[in-house]
KEKOL-418336 format. One record per residue (C-alpha): x, y, z; chain. Coordinates in Angstrom, 2 decimals. Each point is the difference from the previous one (the first is absolute). Layout:
<sites>
site east X, north Y, up Z, chain A
...
</sites>
This chain:
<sites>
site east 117.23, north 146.12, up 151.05, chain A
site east -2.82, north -2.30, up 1.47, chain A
site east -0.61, north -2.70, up -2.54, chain A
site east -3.49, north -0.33, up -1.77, chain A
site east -2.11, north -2.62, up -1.81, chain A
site east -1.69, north 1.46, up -2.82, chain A
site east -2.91, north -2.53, up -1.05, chain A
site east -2.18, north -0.25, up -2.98, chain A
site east -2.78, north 1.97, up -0.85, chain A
site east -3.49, north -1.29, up 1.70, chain A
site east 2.54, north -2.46, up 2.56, chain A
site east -1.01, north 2.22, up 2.58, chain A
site east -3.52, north -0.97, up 0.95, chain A
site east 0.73, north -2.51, up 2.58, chain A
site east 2.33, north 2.05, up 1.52, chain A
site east -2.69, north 2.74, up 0.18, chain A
site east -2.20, north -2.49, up 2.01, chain A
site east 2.63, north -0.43, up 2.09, chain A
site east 1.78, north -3.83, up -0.75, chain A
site east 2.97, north -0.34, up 0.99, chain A
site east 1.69, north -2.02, up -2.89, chain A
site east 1.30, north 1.57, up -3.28, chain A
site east 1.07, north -2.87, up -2.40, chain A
site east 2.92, north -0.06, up -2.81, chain A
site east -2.21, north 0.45, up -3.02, chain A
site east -1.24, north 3.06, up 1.86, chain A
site east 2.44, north 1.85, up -0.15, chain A
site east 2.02, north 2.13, up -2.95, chain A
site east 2.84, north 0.93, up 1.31, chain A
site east 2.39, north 0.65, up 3.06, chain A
site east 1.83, north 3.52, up 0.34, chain A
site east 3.12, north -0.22, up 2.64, chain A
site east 2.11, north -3.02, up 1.10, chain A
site east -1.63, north -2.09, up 2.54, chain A
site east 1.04, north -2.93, up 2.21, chain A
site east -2.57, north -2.57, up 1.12, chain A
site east -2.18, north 0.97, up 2.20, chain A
site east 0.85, north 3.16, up -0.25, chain A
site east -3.27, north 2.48, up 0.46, chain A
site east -0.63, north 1.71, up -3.17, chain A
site east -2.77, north 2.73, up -1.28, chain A
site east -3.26, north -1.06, up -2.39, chain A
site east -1.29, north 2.17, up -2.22, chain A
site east -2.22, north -0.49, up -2.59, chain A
site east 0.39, north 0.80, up -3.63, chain A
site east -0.42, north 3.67, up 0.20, chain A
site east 2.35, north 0.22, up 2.90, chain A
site east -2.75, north 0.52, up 2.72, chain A
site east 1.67, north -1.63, up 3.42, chain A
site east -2.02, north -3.40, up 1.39, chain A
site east 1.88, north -1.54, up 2.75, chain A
site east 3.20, north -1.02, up 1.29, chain A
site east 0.90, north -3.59, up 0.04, chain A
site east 2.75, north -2.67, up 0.51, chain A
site east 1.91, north -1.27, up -3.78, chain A
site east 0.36, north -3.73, up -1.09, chain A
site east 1.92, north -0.38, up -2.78, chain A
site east -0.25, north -3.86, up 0.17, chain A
site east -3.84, north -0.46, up 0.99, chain A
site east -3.37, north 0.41, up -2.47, chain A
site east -1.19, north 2.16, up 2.64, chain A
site east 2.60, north 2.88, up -0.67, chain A
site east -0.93, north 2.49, up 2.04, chain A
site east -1.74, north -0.56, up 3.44, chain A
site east -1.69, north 2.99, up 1.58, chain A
site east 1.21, north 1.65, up 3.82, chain A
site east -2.25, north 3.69, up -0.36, chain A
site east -2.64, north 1.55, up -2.03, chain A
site east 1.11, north 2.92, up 1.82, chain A
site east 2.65, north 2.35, up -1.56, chain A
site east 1.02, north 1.80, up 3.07, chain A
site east 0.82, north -3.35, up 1.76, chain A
site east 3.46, north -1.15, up 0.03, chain A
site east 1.06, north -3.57, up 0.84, chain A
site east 2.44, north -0.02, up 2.80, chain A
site east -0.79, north -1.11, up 3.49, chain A
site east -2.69, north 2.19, up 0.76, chain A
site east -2.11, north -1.58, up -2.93, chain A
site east 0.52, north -4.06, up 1.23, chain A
site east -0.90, north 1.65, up 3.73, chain A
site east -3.11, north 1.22, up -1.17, chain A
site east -1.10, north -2.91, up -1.70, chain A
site east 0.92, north -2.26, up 2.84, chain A
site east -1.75, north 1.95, up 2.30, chain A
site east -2.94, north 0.40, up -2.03, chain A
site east -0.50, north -3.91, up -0.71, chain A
site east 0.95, north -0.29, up 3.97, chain A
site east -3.11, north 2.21, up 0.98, chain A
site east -2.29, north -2.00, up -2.66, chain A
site east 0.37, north -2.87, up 1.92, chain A
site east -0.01, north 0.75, up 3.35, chain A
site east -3.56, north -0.19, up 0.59, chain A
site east 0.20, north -3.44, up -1.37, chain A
site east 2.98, north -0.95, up 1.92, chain A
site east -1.76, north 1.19, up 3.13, chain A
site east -3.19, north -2.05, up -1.02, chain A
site east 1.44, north -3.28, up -0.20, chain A
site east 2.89, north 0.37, up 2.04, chain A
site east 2.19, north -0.74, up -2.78, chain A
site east 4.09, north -0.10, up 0.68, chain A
site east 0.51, north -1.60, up -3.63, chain A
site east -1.32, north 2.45, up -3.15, chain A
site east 0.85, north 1.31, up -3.34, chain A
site east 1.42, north 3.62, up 0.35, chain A
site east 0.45, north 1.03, up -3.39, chain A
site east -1.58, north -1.90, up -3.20, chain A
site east 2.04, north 1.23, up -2.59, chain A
site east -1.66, north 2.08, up -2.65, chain A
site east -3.26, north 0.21, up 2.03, chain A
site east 1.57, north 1.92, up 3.08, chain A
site east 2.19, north 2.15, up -2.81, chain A
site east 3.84, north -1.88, up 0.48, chain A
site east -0.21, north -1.93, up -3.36, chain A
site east 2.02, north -3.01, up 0.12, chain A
site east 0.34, north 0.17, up 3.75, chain A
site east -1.68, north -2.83, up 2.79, chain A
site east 0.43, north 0.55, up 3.38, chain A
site east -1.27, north -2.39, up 2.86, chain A
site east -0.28, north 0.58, up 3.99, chain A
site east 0.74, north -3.27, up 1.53, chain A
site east 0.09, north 1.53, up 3.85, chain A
site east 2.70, north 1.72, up 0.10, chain A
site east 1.73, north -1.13, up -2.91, chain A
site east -0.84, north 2.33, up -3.91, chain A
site east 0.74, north -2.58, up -2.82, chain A
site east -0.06, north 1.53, up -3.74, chain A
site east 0.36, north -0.83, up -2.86, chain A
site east 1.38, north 2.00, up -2.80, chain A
site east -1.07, north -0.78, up -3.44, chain A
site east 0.42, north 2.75, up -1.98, chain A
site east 3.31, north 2.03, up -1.58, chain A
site east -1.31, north 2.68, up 1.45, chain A
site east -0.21, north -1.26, up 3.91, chain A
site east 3.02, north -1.81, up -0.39, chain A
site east 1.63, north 4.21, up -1.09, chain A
site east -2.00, north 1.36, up 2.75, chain A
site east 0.75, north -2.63, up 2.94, chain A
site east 2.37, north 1.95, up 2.29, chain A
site east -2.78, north 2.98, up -0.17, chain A
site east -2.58, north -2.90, up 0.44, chain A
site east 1.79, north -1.32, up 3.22, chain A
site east 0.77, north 3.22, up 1.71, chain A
site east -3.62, north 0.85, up -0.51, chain A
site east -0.91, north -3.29, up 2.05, chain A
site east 2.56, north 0.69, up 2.39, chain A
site east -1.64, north 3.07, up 0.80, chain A
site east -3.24, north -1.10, up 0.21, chain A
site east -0.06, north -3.40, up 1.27, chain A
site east 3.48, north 0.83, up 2.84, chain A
site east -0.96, north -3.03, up 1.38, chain A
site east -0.17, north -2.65, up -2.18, chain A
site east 2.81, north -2.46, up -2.14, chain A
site east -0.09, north 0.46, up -3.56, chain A
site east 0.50, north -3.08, up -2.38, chain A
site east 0.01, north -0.53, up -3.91, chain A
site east -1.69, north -2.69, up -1.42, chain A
site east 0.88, north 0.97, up -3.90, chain A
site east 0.67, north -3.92, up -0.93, chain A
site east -2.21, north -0.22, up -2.89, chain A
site east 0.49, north -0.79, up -3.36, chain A
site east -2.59, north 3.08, up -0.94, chain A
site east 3.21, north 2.78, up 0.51, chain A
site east 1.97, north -2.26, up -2.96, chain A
site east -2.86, north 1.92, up -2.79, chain A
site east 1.19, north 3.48, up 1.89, chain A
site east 4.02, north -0.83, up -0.64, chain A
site east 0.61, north -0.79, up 3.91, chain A
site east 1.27, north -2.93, up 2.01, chain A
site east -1.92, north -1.39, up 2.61, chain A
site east 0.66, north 0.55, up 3.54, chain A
site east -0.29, north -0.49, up 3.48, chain A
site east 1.09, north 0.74, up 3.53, chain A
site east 0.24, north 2.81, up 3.25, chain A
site east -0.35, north 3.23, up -0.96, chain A
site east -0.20, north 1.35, up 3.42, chain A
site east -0.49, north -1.57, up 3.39, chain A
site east 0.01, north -2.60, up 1.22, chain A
site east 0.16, north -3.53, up -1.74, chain A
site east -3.54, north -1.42, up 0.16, chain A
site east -0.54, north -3.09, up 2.09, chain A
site east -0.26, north -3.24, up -1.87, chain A
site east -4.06, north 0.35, up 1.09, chain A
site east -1.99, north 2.59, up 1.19, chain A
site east -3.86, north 0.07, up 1.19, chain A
site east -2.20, north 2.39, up -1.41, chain A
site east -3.38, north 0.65, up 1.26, chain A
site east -3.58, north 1.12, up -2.65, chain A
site east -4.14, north 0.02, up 1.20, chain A
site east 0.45, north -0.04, up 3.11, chain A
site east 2.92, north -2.32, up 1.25, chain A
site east 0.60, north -2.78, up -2.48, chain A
site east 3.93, north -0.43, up -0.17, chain A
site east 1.69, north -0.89, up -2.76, chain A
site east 3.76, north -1.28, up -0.53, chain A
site east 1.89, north 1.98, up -2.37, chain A
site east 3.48, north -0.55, up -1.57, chain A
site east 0.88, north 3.67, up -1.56, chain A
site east 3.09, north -1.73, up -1.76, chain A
site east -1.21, north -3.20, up -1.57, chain A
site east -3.42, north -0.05, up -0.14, chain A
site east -2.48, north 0.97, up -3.19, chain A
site east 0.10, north 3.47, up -1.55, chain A
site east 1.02, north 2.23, up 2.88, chain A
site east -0.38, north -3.01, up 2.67, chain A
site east -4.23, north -0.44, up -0.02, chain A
site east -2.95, north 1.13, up -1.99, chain A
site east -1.98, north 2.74, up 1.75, chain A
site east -2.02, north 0.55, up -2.86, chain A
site east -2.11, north -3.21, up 1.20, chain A
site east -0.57, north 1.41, up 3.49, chain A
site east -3.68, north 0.29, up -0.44, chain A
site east -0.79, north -3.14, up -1.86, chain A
site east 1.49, north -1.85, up 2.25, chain A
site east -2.52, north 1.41, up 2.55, chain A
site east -2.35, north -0.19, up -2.37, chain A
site east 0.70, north -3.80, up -0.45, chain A
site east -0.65, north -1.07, up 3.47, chain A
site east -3.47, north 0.78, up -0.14, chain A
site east -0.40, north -3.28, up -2.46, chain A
site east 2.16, north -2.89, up 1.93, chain A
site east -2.43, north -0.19, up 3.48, chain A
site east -0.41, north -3.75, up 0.29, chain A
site east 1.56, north -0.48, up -3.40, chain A
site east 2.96, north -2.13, up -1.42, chain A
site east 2.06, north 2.11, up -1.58, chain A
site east 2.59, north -0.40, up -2.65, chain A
site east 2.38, north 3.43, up -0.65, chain A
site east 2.34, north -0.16, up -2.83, chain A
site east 3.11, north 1.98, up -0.87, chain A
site east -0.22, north 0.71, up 3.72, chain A
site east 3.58, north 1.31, up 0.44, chain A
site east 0.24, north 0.78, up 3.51, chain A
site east -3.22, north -1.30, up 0.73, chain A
site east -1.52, north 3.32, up 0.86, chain A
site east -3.90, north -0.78, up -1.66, chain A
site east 0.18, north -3.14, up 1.90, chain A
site east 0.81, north 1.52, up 3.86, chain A
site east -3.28, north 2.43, up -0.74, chain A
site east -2.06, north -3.10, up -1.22, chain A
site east 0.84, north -2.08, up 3.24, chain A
site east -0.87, north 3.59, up 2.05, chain A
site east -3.38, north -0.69, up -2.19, chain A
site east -1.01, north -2.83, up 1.50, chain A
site east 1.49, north -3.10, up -2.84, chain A
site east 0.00, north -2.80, up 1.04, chain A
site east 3.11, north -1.00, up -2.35, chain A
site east 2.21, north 1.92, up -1.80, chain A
site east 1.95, north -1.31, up -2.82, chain A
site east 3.08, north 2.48, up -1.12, chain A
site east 2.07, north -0.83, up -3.09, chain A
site east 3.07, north 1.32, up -1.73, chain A
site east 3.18, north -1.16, up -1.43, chain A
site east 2.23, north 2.14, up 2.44, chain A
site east 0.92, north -2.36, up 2.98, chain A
site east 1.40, north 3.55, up 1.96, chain A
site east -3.20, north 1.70, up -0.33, chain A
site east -2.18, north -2.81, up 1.14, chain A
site east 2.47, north -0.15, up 2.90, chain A
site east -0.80, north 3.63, up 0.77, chain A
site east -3.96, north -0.89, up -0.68, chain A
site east 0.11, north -2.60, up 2.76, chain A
site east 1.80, north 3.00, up 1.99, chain A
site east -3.00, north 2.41, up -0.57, chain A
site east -2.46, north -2.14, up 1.33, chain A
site east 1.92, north -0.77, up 3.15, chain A
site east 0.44, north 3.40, up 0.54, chain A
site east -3.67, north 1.01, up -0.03, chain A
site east -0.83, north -3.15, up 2.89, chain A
site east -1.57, north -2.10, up -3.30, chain A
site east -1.17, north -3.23, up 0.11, chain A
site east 3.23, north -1.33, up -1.78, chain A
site east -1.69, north -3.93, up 0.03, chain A
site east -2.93, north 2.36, up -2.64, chain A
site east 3.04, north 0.67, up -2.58, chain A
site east 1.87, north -2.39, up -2.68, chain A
site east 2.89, north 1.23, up -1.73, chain A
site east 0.38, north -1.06, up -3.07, chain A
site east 3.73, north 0.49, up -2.61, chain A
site east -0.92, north -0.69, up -3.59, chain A
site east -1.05, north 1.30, up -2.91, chain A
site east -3.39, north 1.63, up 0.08, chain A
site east -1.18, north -1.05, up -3.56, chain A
site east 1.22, north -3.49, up 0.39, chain A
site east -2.05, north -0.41, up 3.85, chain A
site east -2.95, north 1.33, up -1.63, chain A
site east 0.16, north -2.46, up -2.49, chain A
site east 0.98, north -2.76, up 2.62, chain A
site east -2.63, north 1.04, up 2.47, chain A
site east -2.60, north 0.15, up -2.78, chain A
site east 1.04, north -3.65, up -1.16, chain A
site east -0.58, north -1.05, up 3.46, chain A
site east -3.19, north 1.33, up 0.37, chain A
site east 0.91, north 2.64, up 3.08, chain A
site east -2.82, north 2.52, up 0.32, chain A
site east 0.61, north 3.28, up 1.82, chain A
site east -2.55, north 2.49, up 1.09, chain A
site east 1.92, north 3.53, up -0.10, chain A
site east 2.83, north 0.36, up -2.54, chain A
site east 2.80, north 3.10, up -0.06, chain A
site east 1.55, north 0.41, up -3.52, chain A
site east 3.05, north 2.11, up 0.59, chain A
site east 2.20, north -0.34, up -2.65, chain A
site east 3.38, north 1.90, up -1.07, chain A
site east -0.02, north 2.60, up -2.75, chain A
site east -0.75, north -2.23, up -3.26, chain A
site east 0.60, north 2.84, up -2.07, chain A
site east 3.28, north 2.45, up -0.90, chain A
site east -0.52, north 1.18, up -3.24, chain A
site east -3.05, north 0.05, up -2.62, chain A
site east 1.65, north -3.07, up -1.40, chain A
site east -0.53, north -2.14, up 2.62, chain A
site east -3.59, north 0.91, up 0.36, chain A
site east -1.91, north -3.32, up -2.09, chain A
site east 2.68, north -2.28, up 2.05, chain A
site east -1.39, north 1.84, up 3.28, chain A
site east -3.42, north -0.49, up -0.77, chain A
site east 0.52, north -3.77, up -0.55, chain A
site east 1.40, north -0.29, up 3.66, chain A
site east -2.41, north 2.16, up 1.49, chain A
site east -2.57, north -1.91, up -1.80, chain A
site east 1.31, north -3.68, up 0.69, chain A
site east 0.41, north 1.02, up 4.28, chain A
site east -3.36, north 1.42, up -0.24, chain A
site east -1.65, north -2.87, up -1.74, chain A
site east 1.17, north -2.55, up 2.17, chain A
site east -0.75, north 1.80, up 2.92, chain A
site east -3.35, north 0.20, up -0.62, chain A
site east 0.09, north -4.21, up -0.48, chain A
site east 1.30, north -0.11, up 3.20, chain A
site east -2.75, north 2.16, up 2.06, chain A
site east -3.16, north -1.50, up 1.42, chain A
site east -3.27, north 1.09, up -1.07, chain A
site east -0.48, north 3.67, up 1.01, chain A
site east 3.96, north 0.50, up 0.93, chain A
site east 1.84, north 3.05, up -0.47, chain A
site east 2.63, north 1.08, up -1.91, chain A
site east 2.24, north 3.11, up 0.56, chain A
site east 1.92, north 0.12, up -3.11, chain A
site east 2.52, north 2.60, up -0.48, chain A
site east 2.28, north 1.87, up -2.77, chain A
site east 2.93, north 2.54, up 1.23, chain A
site east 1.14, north 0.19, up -4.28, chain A
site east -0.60, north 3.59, up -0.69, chain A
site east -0.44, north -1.20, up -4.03, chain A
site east -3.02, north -2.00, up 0.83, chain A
site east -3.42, north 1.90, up 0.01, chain A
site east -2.50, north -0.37, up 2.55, chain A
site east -2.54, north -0.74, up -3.09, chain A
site east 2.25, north -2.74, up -1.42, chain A
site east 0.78, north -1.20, up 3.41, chain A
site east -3.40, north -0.19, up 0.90, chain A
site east -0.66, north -1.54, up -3.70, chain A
site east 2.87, north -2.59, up 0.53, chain A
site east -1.42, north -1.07, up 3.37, chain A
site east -3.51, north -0.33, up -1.35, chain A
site east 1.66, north -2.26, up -2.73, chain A
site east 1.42, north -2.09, up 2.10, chain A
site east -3.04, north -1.27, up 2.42, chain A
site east -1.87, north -0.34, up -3.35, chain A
site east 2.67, north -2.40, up -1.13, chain A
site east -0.01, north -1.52, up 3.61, chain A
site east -3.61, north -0.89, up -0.81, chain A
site east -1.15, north 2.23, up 2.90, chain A
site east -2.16, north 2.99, up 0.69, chain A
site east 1.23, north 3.09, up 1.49, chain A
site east -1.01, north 3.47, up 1.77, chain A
site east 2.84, north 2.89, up 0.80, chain A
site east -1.04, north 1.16, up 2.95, chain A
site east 2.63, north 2.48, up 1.13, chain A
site east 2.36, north 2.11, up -2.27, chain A
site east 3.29, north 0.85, up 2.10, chain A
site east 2.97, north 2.05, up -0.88, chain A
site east 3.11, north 1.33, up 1.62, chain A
site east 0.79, north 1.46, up 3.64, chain A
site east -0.69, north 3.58, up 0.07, chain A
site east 3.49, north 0.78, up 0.78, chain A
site east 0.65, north -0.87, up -3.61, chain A
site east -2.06, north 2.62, up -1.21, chain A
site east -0.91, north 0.50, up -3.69, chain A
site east 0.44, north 3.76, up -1.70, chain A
site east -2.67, north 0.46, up -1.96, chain A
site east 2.58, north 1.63, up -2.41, chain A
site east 1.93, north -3.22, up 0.01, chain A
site east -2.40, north -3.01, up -0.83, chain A
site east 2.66, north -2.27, up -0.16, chain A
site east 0.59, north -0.10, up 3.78, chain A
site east -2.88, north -2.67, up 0.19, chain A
site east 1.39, north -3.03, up -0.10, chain A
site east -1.24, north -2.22, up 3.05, chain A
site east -3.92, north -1.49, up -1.02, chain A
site east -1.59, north -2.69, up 1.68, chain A
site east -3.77, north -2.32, up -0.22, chain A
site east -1.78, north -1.41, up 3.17, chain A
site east -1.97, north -2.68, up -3.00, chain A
site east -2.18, north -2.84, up 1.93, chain A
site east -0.16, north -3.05, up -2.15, chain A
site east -2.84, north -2.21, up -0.51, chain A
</sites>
């Protein structure tokens, strides 16, 4: 007997528009046994069918949604389709900028909730965040196998996230080849980029930023730039291939700025252009201000301030402090690309946050650009949440 999720009368309305969450307080009951992860049937209160989706006993988010389709099963043939799908989406992209580094699947948005998967070369890194991916993972990686025969597959599921979903995190080889301790990936048009696929951030870089970073070097010709929470230094290489005549980069990981100064020796940089600098960005903000150090093009790229809806007023208070003294520490008419990866944070109280803090720096401000994430991390318009990355180009008066 397949086992189904009966859920409360009028629950069914997002589901009808197609989101792929169904929450606890959603649902009435549960006919049938069920293991985590386990794929289960919805059906509304009058026992009308509304999708098939992965259980979590232990997570908010109870149910998370594979089909809308009733006639499709999920076996193989289902994490196939999707891969190839999302593969085909982003070819013409991949061919455009003569990418080798991209996001293949984003989750909820390409229709594998819970599931991350990354092309470093040929190397697949994914994450698994979900119950449900972690029951579906063999499927999941003979699907990849099939599809991608000649790529390494690695799991990057070492985040505290899968704790709220009752799993352990986890990393390692799931087929392959071990990944070298670095590998060079290539995006627009031949800017390489040191990766480390076991170590590094998130699934070992942020692709999401791929465009902004282009993006930035149209502000640093002839400028002195100062780039904070630079991590491997990656907005700094494309504002020295702008034309700066100094780059600044700053963050507290020694490793990554060793890997920064990498990056710009592998693009033939000026290296003498480039400081690296290990400390604490808040604290060197303050220092530099104190000082009276001026910049002309600042990069605000900080880590995700916010987890939880709790932590929102403490993330606003950061955002707003970096903010504020980065616009102290720009020259008349300077630019700031400020940026905010916390999916919890609107773009209007972003944007309201950022306008709070030049007023407070005494200074008068213009946005100028509005800039989001790559568009290999698409958003489904049935799945708001999947916008997370927002970023300002503000010059400061």
């Amino acid at each position: 007997m397949q086992t189904r999720v009966i859920l409360e009368a009028g629950r069914e309305k997002s589901l009808l528009r197609r989101h792929p969450w169904i929450f606890s307080r959603a649902i009435a009951r549960v006919e049938g046994r069920v293991k985590p992860g386990q794929t289960v049937e919805v059906l509304d209160s009058k026992g009308n069918w509304l999708a098939r989706g992965a259980y979590s006993p232990e997570s908010q988010i109870r149910v998370r949604v594979w089909t809308f389709n009733q006639q499709q099963p999920i076996d193989i043939a289902f994490f196939k389709g999707r891969l190839q799908r999302a593969q085909q989406a982003r070819q013409e992209l991949i061919d455009a900028q003569q990418l080798t580094g991209y996001r293949l699947i984003a989750a909820e948005s390409d229709g594998l909730p819970g599931i991350t998967i990354d092309r470093y070369g040929d190397f697949l890194v994914c994450q698994l965040l979900s119950a449900g991916a972690e029951f579906q993972k063999k499927a999941l990686l003979n699907a990849l196998k099939s599809c991608f025969p000649e790529c390494s597959i690695y799991e990057r599921s070492d985040v505290a996230v899968r704790l709220k979903e009752g799993l352990k995190e986890q990393k390692g080889l799931l087929h392959g080849d071990e990944p070298p301790k670095q590998l060079t990936i290539e995006e627009n048009h031949g800017v390489k980029i040191l990766i480390d696929i076991e170590n590094g951030h998130k699934t070992g870089f942020y692709l999401d930023q791929r465009d902004n970073r282009q993006i930035a070097s149209r502000y640093t010709k002839g400028k002195r730039v100062l780039n904070c929470f630079c991590y491997t230094g990656t907005f700094g290489v494309y504002a020295l291939k702008g034309g700066a005549s100094e780059v600044v980069n700053v963050d507290v990981s020694k490793d990554a700025l060793a890997i920064a100064q990498q990056n710009v020796e592998i693009n033939g940089l000026d290296l003498s252009k480039a400081q690296f600098v290990q400390k604490d960005v808040f604290q060197l903000l303050r220092d530099y201000r104190d000082r009276g150090e001026k910049f002309d093009t600042i990069i605000l790229d900080p880590p995700k301030f916010v987890e939880n809806k709790r932590q929102l007023d403490k993330a606003c208070r950061g955002y707003k402090d970096i903010n504020m003294l980065a616009c102290q520490l720009l020259n008349p008419g300077g630019t700031l690309l400020t940026y905010s990866c916390s999916g919890l944070m609107s773009s209007d109280l972003f944007q309201k946050i950022v306008a709070d803090a030049a007023l407070d720096a005494g200074r008068n401000a213009q946005i100028i650009e509005r800039l989001s994430q790559a568009s290999d991390h698409p958003i489904a318009t049935s799945y708001p949440e999947g916008f997370y990355l927002k970023g300002l180009v503000v010059r400061v008066f």
